[in-house]
N, C-alpha and C positions, 0 to 999 in steps of 0.2 A: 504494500500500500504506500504507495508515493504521499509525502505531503510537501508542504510549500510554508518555509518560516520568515515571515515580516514582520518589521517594525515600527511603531507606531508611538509616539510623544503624546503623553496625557497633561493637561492646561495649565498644570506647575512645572513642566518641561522633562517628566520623568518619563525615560524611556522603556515602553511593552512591546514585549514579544509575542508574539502571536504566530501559531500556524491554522492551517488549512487543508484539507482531504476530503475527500468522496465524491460525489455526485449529487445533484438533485437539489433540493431545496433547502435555505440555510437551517444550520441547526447552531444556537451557539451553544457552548458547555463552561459553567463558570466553576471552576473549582476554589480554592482557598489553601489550606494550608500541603506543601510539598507537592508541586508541580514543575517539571521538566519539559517545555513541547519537546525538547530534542531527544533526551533520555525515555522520556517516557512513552516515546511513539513504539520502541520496540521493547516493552517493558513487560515481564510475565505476569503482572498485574493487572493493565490496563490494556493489552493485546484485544482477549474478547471485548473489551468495552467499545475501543477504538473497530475491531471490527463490525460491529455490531450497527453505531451510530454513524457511520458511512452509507452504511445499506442505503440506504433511499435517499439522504442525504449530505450535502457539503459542511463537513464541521469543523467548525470555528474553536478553538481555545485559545488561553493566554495563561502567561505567569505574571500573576502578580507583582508589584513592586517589590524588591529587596529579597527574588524569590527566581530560578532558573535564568532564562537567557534575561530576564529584565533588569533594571540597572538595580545594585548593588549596593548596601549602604545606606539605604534611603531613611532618615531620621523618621517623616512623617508616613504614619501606619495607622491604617483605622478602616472603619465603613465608609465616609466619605472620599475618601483617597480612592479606597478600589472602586468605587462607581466611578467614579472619573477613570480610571485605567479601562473600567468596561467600555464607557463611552466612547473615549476613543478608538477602541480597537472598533467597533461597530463603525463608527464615521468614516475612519481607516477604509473599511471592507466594503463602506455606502450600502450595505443592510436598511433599506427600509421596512421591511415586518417579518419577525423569526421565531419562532418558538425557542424558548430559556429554558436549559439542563440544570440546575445547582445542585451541587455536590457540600455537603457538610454546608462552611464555614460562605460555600459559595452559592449556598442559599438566601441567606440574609441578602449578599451581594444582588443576586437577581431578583427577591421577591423587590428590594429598596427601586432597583431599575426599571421594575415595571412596574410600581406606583410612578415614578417619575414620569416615564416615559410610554403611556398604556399607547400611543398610536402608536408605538414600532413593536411589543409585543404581540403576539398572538394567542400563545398557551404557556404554560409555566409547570415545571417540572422541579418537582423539590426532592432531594435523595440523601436520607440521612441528614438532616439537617435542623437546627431550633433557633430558637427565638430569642434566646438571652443566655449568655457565657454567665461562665462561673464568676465572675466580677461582678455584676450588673446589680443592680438595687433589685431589692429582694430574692434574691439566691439565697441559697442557706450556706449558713457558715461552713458545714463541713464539707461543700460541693465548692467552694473557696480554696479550702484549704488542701484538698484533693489536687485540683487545680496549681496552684501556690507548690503541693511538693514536686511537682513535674516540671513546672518553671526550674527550679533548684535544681533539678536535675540533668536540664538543658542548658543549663550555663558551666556546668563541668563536664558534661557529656557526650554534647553535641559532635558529632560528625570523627572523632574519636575512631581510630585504626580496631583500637581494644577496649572492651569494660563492657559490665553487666549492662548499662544503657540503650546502648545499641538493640540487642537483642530485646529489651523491654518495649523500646518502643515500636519495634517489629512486631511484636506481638500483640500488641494492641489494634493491631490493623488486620493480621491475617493470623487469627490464633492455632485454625488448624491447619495449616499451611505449614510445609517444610524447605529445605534445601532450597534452589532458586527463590523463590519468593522473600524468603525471610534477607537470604542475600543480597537482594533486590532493595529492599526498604532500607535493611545499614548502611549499605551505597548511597542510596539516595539521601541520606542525611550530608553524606559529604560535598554532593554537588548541586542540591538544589539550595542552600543556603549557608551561609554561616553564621559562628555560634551567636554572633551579636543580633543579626537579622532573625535568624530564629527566636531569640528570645523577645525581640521587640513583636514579634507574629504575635506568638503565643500569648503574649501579653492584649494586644491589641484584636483579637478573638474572643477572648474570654470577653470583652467590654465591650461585646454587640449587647444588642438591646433594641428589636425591632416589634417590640410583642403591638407598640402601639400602631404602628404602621401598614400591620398585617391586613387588617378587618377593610382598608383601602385597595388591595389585590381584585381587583374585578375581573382577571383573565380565568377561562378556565383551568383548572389546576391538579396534578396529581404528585398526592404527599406522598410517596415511598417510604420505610422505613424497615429496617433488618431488625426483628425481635432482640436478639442478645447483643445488639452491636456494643463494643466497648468500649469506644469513642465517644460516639455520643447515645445518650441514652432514651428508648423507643417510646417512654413517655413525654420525650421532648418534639419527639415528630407527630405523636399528636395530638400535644398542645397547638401544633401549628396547624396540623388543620383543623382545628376547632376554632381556630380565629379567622381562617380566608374561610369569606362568604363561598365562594362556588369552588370549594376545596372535594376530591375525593380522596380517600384515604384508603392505602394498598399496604399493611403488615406483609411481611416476607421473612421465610422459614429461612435463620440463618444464625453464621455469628461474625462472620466475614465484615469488616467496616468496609470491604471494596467486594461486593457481589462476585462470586466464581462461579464459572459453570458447574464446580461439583455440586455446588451447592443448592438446598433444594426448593431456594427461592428463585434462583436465576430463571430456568423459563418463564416460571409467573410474570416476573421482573418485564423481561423482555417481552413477550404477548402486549402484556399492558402494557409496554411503554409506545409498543407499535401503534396499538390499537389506538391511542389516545393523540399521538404524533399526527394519524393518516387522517385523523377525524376534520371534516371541511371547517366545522364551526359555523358556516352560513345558516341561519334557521330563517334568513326571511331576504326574499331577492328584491331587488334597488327599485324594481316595480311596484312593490306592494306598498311602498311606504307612498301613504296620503301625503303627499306634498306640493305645495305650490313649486313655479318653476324654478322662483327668484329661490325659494326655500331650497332647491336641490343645488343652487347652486352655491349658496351659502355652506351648506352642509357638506359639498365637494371639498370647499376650502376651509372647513371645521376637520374632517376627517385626515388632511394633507397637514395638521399640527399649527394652521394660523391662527393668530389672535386676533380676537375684532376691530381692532385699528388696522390691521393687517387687509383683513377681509375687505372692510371698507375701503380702503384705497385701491384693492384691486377691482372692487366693482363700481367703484363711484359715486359712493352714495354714504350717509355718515355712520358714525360707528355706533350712534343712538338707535339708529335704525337694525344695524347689525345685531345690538343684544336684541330688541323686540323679536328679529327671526329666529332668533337661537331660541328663544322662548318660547316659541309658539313651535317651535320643534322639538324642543323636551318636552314639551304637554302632548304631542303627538306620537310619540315613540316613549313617551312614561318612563322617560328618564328624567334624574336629579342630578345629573355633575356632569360636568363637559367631559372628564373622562370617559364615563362610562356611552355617552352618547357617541364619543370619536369609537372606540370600540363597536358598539353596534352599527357605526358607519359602515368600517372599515370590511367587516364579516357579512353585511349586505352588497361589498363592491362600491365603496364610495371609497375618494383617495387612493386612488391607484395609480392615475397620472401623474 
């Protein structure tokens, strides 16, 4: 499987990496903590995943700031930094509407980006992933301190030739997994980060905090979650989807933090991930919606991400006028938020041009 690695400057000038593979229609995959595009393309880890998410589509990832090909050292780490790196690579690639993978840590990352940004979304895929790190106000202390001792342990241990580390934090990822695999993850501590960058992650993960954010998610959505994962834990996956409005929620027979084929969640996994990907989303075509003419064509340029002074001066007319139409077409399509109504556009076939 050929891929394709470019680079892309996010709007504090910090430079992502990004690759590219498959066919078909875009897929992006947001991960978060230890990602490689280069390493990890031929990794015994991420092989079936990587082959899997090519099937039908072209997929997009990146690393992170301070994390594989991206740059290096980068002091500023958090939630708003990585949305800005996603943004980028997305603008980079001129993606106008994709469906979002988020992996763990790169959940958060994608649920925040399609609040932000619901006309370039399409579907949202959450996997293994929650809503507030061990830092975050109201955690419990001993989920802290859990926390807290593996920090300590990353700052003596990281990326380390030898030591008990290594292999611990191998095994938090791929418990029944041997030989290759467990090799695979102690490597990867040495090249996808260093110890100073990994500890400012680690730190800056735990101190997500998207619980309020959530309930804003209006794309369709499927919460994934591995029963025994040891990463993150399965009542944290669904906490989250008990917060996104149009969330379904898929438990998977497992203990794997990265889904294997042996495992006997994987088909499940993938079925549904198919079936939920392939799904059009259209439930209502550009015809049916009762609208005046002037109104379709406001709604052209509602679904295309313009704002009402925007609109206004491309049609001529003032922008007093512009909210009345917007109004009289949320009353007619029984939406409340300019979001959710750019989305109902967009899955009708508005905003296309």
């Amino acid at each position: 499987m050929h891929q394709r690695i470019g680079f892309c400057t996010a709007s504090d000038g910090v430079r992502i990496a990004y690759a590219r593979a498959g066919h078909g229609e875009p897929l992006m995959r947001v991960g978060g903590w230890l990602t490689h595009v280069e390493y990890d393309h031929n990794s015994p880890v991420w092989q079936p995943w990587l082959r899997e998410l090519t099937r039908d589509h072209t997929l997009a990832r990146f690393d992170i700031r301070g994390s594989g090909l991206s740059d290096r050292g980068v002091e500023d780490q958090g939630l708003e930094a990585w949305v800005r790196d996603l943004e980028a690579v997305v603008d980079d690639l001129g993606w106008r509407r994709f469906p979002l993978l988020g992996i763990c840590q790169g959940g958060a990352i994608a649920a925040t980006y399609a609040v932000r940004h619901p006309e370039r979304v399409s579907r949202l895929v959450l996997y293994n992933t929650y809503a507030k790190g061990a830092y975050a106000e109201g955690v419990s202390e001993e989920k802290a301190r859990e926390a807290k001792a593996l920090a300590d342990m990353i700052e003596v241990g990281w990326g380390r030739s030898r030591g008990t580390f290594r292999e611990v934090f191998a095994r938090l990822f791929s418990p029944r997994e041997e030989g290759e695999q467990i090799a695979w993850w102690e490597d990867l501590q040495r090249r996808t980060a260093s110890p100073a960058d990994a500890a400012r992650l680690w730190q800056a993960f735990n101190e997500i905090d998207i619980e309020d954010r959530l309930p804003e998610v209006i794309h369709p959505t499927l919460v994934a979650h591995v029963k025994n994962d040891a990463v993150v834990p399965f009542e944290a996956g669904r906490r989250v989807a008990t917060l996104i409005p149009r969330a379904d929620f898929l438990p998977l027979e497992g203990s794997s933090h990265v889904l294997q084929p042996t495992d006997r969640g994987w088909p499940v996994f993938v079925q549904e991930l198919r079936r939920f990907l392939s799904e059009d989303g259209r439930s209502i075509a550009p015809a049916d919606f009762d609208l005046t003419r002037r109104e379709r064509s406001v709604l052209e340029l509602v679904a295309q991400g313009h704002s009402n002074a925007e609109i206004a001066e491309e049609l001529g007319i003032r922008t007093k006028t512009v909210r009345n139409h917007v109004a009289n077409i949320g009353g007619k399509l029984s939406v409340n938020s300019r979001a959710r109504m750019i989305v109902d556009a967009r899955e009708a076939g508005f905003g296309a041009t």
